[in-house]
C-alpha positions in Angstrom: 13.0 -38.9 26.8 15.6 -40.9 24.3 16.3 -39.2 21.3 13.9 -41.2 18.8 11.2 -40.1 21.3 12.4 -36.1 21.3 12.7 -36.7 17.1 9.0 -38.0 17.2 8.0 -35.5 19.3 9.5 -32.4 16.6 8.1 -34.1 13.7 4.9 -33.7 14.9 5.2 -30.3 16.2 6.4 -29.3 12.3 3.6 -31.3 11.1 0.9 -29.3 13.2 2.8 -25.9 12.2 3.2 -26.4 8.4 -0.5 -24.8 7.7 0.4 -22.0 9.4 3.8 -21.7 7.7 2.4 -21.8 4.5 0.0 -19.3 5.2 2.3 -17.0 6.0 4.2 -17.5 3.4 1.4 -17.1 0.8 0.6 -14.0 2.0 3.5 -12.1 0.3 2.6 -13.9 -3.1 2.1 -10.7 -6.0 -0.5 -12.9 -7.8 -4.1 -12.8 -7.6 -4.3 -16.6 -7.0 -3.1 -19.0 -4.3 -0.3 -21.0 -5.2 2.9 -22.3 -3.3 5.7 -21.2 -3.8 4.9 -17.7 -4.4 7.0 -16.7 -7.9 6.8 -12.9 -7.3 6.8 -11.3 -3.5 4.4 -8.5 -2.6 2.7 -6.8 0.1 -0.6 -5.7 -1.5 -2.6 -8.4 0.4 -1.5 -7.2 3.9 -3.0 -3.7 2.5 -6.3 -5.4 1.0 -6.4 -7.2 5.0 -6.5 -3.7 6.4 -8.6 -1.9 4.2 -11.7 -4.5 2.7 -14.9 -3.0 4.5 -16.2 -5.9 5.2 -12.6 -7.0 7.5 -12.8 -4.1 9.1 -16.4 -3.8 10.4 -15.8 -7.8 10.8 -12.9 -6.5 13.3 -14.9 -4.1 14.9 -17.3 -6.0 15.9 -15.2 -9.1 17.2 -13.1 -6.4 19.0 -16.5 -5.4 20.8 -17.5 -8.7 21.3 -13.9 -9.9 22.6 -13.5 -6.9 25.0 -17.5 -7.4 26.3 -17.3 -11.6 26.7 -14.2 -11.6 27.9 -14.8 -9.1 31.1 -18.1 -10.7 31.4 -16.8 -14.1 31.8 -14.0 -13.5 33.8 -16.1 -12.0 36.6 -18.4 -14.9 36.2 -15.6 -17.6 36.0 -13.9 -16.0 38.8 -17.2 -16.0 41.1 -17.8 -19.5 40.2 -14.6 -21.0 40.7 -14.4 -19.6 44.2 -17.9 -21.1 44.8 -16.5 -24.6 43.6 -13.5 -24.4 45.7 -14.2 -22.4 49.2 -18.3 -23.5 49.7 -20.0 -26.5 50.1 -23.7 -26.6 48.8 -26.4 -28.8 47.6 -25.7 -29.1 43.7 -22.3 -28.2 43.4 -21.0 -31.2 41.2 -24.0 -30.1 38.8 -22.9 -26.3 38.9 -19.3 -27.7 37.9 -21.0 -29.7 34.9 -23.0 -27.2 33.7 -19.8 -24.6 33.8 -17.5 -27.1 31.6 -20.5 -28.3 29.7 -18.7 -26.0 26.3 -15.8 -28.2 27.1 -17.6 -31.3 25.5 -20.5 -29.8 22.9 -19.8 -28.8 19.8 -19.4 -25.0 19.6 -22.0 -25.1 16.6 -24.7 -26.7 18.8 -24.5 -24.1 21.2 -24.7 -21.4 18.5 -27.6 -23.1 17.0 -29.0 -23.5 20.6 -28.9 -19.8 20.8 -30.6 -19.3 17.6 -33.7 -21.6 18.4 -33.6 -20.0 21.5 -33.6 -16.3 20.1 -36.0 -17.4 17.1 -38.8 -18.7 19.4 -38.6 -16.2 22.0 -38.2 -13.3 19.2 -35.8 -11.6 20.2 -33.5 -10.1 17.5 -30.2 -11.2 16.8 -27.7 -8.4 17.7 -24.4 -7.7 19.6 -26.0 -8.9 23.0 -26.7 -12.5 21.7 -23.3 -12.9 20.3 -21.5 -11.7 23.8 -24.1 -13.9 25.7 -22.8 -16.8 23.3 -19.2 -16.0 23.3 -19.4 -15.8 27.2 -20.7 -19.5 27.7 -17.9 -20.6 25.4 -15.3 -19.1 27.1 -16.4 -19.4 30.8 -15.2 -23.1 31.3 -11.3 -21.5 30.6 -11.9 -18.7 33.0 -13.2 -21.1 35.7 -10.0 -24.0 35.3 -7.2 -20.9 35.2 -8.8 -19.1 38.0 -9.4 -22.2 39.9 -5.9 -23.8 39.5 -4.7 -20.4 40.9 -7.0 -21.1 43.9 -5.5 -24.7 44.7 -2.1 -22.9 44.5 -2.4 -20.3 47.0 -1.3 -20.6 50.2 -4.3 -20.5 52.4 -2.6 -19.4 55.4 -2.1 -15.9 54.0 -6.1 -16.0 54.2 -6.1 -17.5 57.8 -3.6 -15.0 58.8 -5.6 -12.1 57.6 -9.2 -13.7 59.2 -7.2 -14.0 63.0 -6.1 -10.6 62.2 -10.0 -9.3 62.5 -10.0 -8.6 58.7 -13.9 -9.5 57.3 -13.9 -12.2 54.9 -14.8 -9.2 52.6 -11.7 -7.2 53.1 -9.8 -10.7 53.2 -11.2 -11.0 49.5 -10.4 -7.7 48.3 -6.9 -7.3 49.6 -5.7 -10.8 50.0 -7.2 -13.6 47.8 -7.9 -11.5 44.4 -4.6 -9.7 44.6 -3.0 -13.5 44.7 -5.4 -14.4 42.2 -4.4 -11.8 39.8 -1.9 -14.0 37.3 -4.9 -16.8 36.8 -7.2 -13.7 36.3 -5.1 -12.4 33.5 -4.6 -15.6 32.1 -8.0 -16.6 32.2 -9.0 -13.6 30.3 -6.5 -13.8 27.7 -7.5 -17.2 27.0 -11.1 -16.0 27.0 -9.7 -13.0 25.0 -8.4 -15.1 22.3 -10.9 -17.7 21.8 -14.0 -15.0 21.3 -12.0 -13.3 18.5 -11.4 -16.5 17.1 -14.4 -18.2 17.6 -16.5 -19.1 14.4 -18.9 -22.2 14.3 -21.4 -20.9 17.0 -20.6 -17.1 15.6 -21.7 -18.4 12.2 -25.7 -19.1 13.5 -26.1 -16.4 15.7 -24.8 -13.1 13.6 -26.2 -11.5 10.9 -24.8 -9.1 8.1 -24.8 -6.2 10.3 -23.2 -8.0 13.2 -20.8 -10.3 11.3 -17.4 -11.2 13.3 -14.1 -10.9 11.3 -14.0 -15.2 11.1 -17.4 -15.0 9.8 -16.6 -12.3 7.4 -13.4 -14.3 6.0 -15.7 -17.2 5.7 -18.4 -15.1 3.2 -15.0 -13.6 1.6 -13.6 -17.2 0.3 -16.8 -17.7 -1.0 -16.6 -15.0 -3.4 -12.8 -14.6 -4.2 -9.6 -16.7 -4.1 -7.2 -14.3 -3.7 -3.9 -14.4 -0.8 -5.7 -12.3 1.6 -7.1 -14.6 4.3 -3.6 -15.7 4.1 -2.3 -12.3 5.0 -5.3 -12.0 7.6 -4.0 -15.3 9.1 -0.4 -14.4 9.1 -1.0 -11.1 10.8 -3.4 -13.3 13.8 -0.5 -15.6 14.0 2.1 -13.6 14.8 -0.3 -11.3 17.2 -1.5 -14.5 19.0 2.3 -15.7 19.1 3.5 -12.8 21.2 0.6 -12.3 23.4 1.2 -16.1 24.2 5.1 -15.3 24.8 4.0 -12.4 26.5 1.7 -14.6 28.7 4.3 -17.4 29.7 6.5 -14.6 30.7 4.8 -12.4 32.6 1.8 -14.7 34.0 2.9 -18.6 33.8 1.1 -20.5 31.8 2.6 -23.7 33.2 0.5 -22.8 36.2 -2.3 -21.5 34.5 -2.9 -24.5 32.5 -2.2 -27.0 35.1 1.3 -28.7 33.8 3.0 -27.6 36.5 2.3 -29.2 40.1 1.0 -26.9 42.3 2.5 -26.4 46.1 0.3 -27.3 48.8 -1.2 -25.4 51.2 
């Protein structure tokens, strides 16, 4: 790229970061109000992040929910995507669409889907609906890492194993998922990270009881105006920073996110 290009490029880059900079950076303000600049520097909103009830039962049960859609949908989003790339079968291409379907709608209409759907049935609104939401969010991220780590492998490895007298079974176990394993971890870390962040759809289908930590910042700014969201934000920054770094480093995310051209088979 020529240099104008590469400037154009950083520009926006800063542009898209400054939020987050200034949330950060409003977090260590002493007063009770948000301003920028800060005039005195404090840590008492940091402590206020990690002690407010309502964060920390908002925490517990995103962690819960994180840890529970995460697994569920990386199983599920694993099975599918080697359905979609090893078998041929009547309805495939509408298996696909309904997969990536989140992709495309709103994540509010899906979590006001679910609510209809729990209202009219009458079933209550716990910890299960919230997972079962979170999971069909999630699941189209699991199926593209997982399935770009299919079109990467080398197949032969596979054909080797099968002339070998291995049982497709054994094949899977100790050949394909073991290969698989980097757009497996990235899948669920992207599933990971979305479920704990996730908020429109979380917003219809929890209740006081079952409130996520986005949903409990949301009541929270309704009621006060002090710099803790800010240091709640600053602290998910920096932890979604390095397990990103940690990502690119150990698992690829080139690969997993399709920017880098995968070898042929």
């Amino acid at each position: 790229m020529s240099w104008w290009l590469r400037l154009l490029v950083l520009l926006l880059l800063a542009f898209i970061a400054m939020p987050a900079l200034v949330a950060c950076i409003v977090a260590f303000d002493a007063r009770s109000i948000l301003n920028f600049p800060p005039q005195a520097w404090s840590m008492r909103w940091f402590e206020r992040a990690m002690t407010y009830p309502d964060f920390r039962d908002g925490a517990w049960n995103s962690l819960l929910v994180m840890i529970s859609a995460s697994v569920i949908a990386t199983l599920l989003g694993a099975g599918a995507a080697l359905a979609l790339e090893k078998l041929e079968f009547r309805g495939k291409r509408t298996l696909e669409a309904l997969v990536m379907a989140p992709l495309v709608v709103p994540h509010f209409v899906v979590g006001l889907g679910f609510l209809t759907l729990f209202a009219q049935s009458g079933l209550p609104r716990g910890l299960p609906l919230l997972v079962l939401c979170h999971v069909v969010l999630v699941l189209p991220f699991v199926v593209r890492s997982v399935w770009i780590s299919l079109k990467s492998l080398d197949g032969r490895l596979e054909d080797a194993a099968l002339s070998l007298g291995a049982p497709p079974s054994r094949v899977l176990r100790q050949v394909t998922l073991p290969l698989l394993l980097p757009g497996l971890a990235g899948g669920w870390l992207f599933a990971a990270i979305l479920s704990f962040t996730e908020f429109s759809a979380s917003l219809f289908v929890s209740t006081q009881r079952t409130q996520t930590l986005p949903v409990a910042m949301y009541n929270y700014v309704r009621e006060y105006a002090d710099p803790s969201i800010a240091a709640l934000s600053a602290i998910w920054i920096v932890t979604t920073m390095l397990l990103i770094l940690a990502a690119d480093r150990w698992l690829g995310l080139s690969r997993v996110l399709g920017t880098e051209v995968p070898g042929g088979r």
